[in-house]
TIKE-761433 format. One record per atom (N, C-alpha, C): x, y, z; residue in one letter. Coordinates in pm, whole numbers, plus 50000, padded with zeros to 5 digits. Atoms other than C-alpha are relative to their C-alpha. Layout:
! TIKE-761433
XYZA...
//
This chain:
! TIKE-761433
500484992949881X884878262719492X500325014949986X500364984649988X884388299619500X500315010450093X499664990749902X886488321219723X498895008650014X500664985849928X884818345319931X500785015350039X498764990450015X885738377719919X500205005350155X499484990849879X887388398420206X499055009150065X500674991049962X885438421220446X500295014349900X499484986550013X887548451120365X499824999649796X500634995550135X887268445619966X498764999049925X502125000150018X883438438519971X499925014650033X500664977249981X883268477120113X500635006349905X499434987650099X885368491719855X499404994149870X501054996650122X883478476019592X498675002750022X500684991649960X880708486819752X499815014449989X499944979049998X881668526719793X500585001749875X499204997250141X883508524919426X498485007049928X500504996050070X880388535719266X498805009850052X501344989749946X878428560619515X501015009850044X498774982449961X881838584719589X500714995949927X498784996750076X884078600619443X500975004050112X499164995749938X886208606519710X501084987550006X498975008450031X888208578819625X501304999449927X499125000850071X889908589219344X499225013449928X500194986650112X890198619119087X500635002149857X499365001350142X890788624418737X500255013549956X500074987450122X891498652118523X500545000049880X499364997850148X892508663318181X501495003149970X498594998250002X896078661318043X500055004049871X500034992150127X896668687417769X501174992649903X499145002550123X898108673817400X500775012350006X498874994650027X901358683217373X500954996449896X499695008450128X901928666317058X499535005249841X500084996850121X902318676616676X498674999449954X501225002950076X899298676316459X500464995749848X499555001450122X901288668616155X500184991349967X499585012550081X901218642515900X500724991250007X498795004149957X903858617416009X500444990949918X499635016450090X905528591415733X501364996350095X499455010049971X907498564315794X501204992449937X499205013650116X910558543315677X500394997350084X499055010049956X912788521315767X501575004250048X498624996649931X916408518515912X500764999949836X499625002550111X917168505515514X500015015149911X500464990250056X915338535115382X500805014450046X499504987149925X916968562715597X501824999149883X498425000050043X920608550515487X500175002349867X499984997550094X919668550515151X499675015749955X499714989949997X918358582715184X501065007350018X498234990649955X921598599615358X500684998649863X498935002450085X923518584215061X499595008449869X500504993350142X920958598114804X500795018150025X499724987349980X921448632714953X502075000949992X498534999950028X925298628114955X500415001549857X499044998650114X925978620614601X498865011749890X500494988850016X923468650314536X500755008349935X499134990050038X925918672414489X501615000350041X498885001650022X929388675414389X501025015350013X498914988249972X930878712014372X498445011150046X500994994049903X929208739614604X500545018449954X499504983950022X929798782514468X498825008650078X500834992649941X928128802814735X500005015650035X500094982749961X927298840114866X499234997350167X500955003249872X926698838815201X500205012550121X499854987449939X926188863615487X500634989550156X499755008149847X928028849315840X500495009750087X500534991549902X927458852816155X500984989850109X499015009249916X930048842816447X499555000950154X499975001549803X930168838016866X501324994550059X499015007849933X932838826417048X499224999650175X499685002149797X932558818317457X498324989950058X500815012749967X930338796317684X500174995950166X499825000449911X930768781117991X501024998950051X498555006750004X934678772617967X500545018749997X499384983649984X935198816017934X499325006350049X500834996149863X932388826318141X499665012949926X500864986650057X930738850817844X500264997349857X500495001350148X929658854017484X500155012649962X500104989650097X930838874117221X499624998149871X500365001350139X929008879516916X500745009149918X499154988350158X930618895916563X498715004549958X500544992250085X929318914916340X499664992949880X499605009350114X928138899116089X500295006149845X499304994050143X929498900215703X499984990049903X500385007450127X929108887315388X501454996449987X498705009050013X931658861015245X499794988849861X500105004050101X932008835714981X500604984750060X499395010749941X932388798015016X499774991549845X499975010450057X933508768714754X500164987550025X499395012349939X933828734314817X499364991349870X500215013850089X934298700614625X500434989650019X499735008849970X934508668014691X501064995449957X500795003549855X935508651014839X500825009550099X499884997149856X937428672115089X499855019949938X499164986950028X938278709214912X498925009450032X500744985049944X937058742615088X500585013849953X499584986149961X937578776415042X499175007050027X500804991149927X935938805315267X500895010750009X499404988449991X936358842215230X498785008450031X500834992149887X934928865215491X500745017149943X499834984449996X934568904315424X500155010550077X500344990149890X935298935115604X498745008550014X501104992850053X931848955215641X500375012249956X499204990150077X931818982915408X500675004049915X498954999650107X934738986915263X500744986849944X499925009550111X934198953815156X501584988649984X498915004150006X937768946015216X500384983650087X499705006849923X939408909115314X499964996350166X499634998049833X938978902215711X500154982949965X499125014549988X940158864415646X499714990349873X499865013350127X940898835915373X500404988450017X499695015749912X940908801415456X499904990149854X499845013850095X941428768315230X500594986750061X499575011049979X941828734415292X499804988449890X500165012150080X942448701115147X499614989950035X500095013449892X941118679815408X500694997850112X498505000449950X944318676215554X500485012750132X499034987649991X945988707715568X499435011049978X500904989750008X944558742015611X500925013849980X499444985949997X946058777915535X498825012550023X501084990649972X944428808815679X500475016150006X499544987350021X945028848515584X499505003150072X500974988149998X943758874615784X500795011450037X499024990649984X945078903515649X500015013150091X499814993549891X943858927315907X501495002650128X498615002349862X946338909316192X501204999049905X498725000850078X948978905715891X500594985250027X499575012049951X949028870015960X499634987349921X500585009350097X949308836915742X500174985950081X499975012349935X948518805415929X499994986149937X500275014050040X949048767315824X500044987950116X499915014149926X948628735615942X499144987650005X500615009750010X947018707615973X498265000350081X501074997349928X943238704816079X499404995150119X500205007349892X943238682016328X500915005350110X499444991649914X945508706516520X499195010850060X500084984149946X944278735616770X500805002550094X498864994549926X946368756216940X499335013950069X500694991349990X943908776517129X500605015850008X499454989550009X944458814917119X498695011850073X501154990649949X942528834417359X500015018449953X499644981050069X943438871717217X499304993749823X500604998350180X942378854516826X498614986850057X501075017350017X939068824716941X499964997849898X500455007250150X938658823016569X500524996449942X498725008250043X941828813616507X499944988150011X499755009049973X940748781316633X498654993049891X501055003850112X938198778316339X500734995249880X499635007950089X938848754516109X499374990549856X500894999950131X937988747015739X499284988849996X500305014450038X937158709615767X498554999450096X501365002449949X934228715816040X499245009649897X500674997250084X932918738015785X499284993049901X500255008350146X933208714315470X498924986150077X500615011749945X931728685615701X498375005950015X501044994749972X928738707215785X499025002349826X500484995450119X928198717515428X499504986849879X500625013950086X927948684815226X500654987650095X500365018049983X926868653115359X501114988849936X499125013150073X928998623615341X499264987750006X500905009150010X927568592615258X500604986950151X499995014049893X927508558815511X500634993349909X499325013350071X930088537215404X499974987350014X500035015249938X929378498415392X500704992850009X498905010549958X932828489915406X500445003750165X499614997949876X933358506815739X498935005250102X501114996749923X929848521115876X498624990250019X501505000550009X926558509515988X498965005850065X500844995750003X923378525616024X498924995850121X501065005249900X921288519616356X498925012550041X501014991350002X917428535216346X499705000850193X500344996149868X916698550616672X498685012349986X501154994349984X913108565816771X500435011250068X499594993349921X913378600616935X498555010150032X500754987850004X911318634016973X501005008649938X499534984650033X911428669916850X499245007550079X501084987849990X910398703316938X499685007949860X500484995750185X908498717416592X498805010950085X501074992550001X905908743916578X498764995049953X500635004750012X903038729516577X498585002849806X500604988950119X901268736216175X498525001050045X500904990549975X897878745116339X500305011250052X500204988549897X898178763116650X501625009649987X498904996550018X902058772816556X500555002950183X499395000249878X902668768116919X501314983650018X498785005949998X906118747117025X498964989650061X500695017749988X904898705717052X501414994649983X498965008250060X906678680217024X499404989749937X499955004750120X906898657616737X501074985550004X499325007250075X908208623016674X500845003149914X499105001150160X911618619116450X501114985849998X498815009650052X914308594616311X501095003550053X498774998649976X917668590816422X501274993249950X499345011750038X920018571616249X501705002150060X498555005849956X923378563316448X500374991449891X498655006250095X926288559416214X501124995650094X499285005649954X928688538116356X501394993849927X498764997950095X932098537516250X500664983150059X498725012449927X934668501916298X500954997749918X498365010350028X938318496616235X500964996250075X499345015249899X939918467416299X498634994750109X501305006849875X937978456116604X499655010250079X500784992549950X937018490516717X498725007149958X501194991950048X934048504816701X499375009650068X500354983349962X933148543116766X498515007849946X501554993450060X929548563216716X501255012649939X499614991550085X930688584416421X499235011949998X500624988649969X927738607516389X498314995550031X501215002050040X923778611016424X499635009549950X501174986250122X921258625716153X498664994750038X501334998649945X918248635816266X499275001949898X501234993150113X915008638316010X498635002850081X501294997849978X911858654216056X498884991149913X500985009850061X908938626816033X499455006849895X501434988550083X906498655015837X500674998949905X499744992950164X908908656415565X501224990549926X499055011249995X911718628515626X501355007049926X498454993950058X914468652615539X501265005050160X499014996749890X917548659515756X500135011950062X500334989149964X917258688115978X501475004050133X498674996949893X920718680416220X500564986249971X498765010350000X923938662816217X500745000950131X498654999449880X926468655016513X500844991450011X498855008550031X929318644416438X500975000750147X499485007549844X931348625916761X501865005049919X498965002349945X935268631216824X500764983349975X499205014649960X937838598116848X499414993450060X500295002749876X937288600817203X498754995250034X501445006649921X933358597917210X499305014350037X500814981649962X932698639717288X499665003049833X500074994850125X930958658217044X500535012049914X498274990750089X933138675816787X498775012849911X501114989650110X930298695216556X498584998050011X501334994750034X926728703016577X499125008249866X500254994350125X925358712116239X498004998350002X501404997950008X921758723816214X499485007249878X500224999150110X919998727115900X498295004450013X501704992349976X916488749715825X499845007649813X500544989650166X914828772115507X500334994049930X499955004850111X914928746815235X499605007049901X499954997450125X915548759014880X500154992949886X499895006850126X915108747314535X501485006449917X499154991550114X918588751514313X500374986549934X499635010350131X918968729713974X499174988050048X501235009449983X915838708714113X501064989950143X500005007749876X917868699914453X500025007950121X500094992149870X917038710414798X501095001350087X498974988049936X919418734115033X499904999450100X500264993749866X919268740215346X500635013550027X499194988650018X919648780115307X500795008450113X499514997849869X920498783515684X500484988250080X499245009449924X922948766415846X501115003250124X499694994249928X923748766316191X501094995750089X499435014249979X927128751616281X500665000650174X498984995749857X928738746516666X500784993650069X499415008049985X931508733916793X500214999350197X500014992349859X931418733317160X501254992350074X498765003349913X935008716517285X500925017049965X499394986650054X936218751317101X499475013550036X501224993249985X932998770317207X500195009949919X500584985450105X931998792216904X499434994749907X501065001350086X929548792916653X499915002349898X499634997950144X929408796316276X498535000349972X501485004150065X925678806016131X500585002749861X499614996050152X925558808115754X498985000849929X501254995350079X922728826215561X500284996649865X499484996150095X923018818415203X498685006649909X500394992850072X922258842714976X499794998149840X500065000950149X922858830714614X500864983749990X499345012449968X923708792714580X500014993449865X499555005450166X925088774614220X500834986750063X499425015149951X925678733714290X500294995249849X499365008450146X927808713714024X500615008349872X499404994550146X928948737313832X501794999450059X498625000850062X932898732113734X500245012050077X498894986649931X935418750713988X501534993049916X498695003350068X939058755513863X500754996350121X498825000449895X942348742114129X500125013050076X499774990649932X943148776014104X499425008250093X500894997349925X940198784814312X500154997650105X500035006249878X941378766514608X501595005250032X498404998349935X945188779114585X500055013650040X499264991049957X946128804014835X501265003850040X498664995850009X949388822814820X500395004850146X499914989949875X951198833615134X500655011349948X499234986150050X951858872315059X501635002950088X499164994249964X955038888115108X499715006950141X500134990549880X956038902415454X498794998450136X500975002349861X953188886515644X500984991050120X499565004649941X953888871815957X498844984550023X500515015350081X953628832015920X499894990550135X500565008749894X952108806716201X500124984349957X500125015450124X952928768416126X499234994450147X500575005449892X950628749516330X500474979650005X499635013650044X951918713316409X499174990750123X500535010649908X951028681016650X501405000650147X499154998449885X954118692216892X499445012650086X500214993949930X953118707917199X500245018949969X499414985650050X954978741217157X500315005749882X499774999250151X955288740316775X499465012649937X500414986450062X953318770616724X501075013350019X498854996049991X956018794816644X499835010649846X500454995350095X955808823716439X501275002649915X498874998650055X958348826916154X500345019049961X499234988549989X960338860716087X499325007349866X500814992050072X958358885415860X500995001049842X
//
């Protein structure tokens, strides 16, 4: 048997096709990439990360940097000046960074770490700092004092996903990209792969790496805290060819529980070539005045010149 329809929806299919005053349409402008988009997997990504990790082994650079300190926690932004500097690093943890005065070219700070443990010159203030890196001891008269070698080295080479303690979960996201027709800002599909850290029976989001679909290379890292806040922001741009592997010749790093900023232009870049120890050992000079930084509250304490 054959319902009958309703008064009231016999008239509206009735008037559906002699007005428009029913309803209205219009056009909704693409706001979406035009670019080529490939594809992998959650398998494929991890293997990637790992390829790019064991990429490269020792790092001899020339680089020009560029600093900030402040934010919403000091209620204003100061930028430096920027200055050319020199950075080594080798796996798996060893850094050294040496920042210039402009000009006369002279020392404005020397830093090294072992992973661990960090020592920092800057002979300007006449001051030799150590301690450990997982220490800050904020210093509002020095913010950059609270810069530390290991968010550097973390920013600079990739560590691989470990399958005795990480796993790899693919997450769909967006970007904002310049669009390669109209070079107007779109957004763009990308990859996300959540690294996930567990020991014992905990388990913590370690970091995420972001790739751009168009090209499936890594373009940002964010590496998480203990706690679950984020500890480093590392942003990666201007790919370069050196010894047939790609660079990222700008790198833009930020730490925002510390609020300040680290860019790093490089200028002249040599991967794998053989550094010596002595490259990484800094001396504390005579007569400076010496900072030990420890895990006790008040421990910062400067020793006697």
């Amino acid at each position: 048997m054959i319902r009958r329809l309703s008064p009231i929806l016999l008239l509206i299919l009735v008037l559906l096709p002699s007005t428009g005053c029913l309803f209205r349409s219009h056009r909704v402008a693409n706001h979406t990439s035009s670019a080529v988009l490939q594809s992998a997997t959650q398998e494929q990504l991890i293997e990637r990360v790992n390829e790019l990790a064991s990429e490269i082994g020792t790092l001899n650079a020339t680089v020009d940097i560029r600093a900030s300190v402040g934010g919403q926690k000091k209620g204003k932004v100061t930028d430096y000046t920027e200055i050319r500097g020199y950075i080594l690093a080798e796996k798996p943890a060893m850094l050294r960074m040496i920042g210039l005065v402009p000009v006369v070219r002279n020392r404005a700070f020397d830093m090294v770490s072992d992973g661990s443990n960090f020592k920092l010159f800057i002979p300007p203030k006449n001051r030799f700092i150590v301690g450990r890196n997982d220490v800050i001891k904020p210093n509002p008269a020095q913010p950059l004092e609270n810069l530390r070698p290991q968010a550097i080295y973390e920013a600079l080479l990739l560590r691989a996903i470990d399958p005795n303690s990480e796993v790899g979960v693919l997450e769909v996201g967006m970007q904002q990209v310049a669009d390669p027709k109209t070079r107007k800002p779109v957004e763009q599909p990308n990859y996300i792969l959540d690294v996930i850290r567990h020991e014992g029976t905990q388990w913590s989001l370690s970091r995420k790496l972001y790739f751009d679909r168009s090209t499936l290379m890594l373009y940002q890292q964010v590496i998480f805290g203990p706690q679950g806040a984020v500890a480093t922001i590392a942003e990666y741009s201007d790919l370069k060819e050196f010894n047939g592997i790609q660079f990222p010749t700008r790198i833009e790093i930020t730490r925002p529980q510390e609020e300040y900023q680290v860019g790093l232009s490089f200028v002249d870049v040599k991967l794998n070539q053989p550094l010596k120890p002595e490259q990484f050992d800094l001396q504390q000079p005579p007569g400076v005045q010496v900072v030990h930084l420890t895990n006790v509250d008040n421990a910062t304490a400067a020793a006697d010149k």
